[in-house]
C-alpha positions in Angstrom: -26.1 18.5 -69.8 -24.3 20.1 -66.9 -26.6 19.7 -62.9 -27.3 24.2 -63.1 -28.3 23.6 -66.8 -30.5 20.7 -65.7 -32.1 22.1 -62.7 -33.0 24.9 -64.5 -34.6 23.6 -67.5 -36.1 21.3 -65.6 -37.7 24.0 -63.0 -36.6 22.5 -59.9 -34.8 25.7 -59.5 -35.7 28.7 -61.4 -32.7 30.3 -62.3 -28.8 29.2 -63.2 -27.2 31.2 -60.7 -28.9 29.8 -58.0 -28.8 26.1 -58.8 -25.2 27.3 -59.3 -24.6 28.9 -55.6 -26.6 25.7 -54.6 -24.4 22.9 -56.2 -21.1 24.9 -54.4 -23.1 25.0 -51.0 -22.9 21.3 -51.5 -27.0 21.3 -51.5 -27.3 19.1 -54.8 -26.4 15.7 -54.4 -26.5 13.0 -57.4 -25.9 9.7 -56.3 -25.4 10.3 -52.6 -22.5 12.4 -54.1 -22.2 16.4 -53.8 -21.7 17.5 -57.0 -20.1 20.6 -58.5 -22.2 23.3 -61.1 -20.2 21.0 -63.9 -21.5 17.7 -63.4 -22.9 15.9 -66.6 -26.3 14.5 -65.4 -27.3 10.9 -67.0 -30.2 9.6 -67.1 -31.7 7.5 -64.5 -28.8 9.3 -61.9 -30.7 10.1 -58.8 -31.3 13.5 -58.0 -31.2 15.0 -53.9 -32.1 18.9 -54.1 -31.9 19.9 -50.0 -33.4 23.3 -49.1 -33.9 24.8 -45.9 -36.7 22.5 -44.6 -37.0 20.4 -47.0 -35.4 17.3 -49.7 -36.6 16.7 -53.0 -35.4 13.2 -54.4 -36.1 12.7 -57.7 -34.6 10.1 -60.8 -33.6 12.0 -64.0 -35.8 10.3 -66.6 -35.1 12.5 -69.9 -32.4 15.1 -70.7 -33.8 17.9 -73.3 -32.0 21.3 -74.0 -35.5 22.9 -74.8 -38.6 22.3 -72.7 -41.8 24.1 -72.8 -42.8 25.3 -69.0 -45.6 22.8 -68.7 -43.8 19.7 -69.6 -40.9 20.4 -67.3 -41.9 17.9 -65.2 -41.4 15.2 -67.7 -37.4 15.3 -67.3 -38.0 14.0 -64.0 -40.0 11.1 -61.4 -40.2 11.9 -57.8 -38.8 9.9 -55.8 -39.1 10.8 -52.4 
């Protein structure tokens, strides 16, 4: 599944075209790596979302296509 898809599905960011703008600003980083919108995100790859203020580290523990809103959270473990 491509990083956008995944950080959409996964409600770390809510919609496409933003993870999108984000992975381009180089604010997604998997591995330590910036990554671009067409990444193909494995499991157990770890996970860096900056923001303005803030880091979210997290280790991709499940890659669906279809989640329900209130198992989101499942795709992922916080890390940091």
């Amino acid at each position: 599944m491509r990083i956008d898809k995944f950080l959409k599905v996964s409600r770390l960011i809510k919609r496409r075209t933003v993870a999108n703008e984000a992975c381009e600003g180089q604010k997604i980083f998997i591995n330590g790596k910036a990554v671009k919108p067409s990444y193909q995100v494995k499991k157990d790859d770890i996970l860096e979302v900056r923001f303005t203020n803030s880091l979210i580290k997290v280790r991709v523990a499940d890659i669906s296509m279809n989640v329900k809103k209130q198992d989101a959270s499942t795709l992922y473990e916080i890390v940091e």
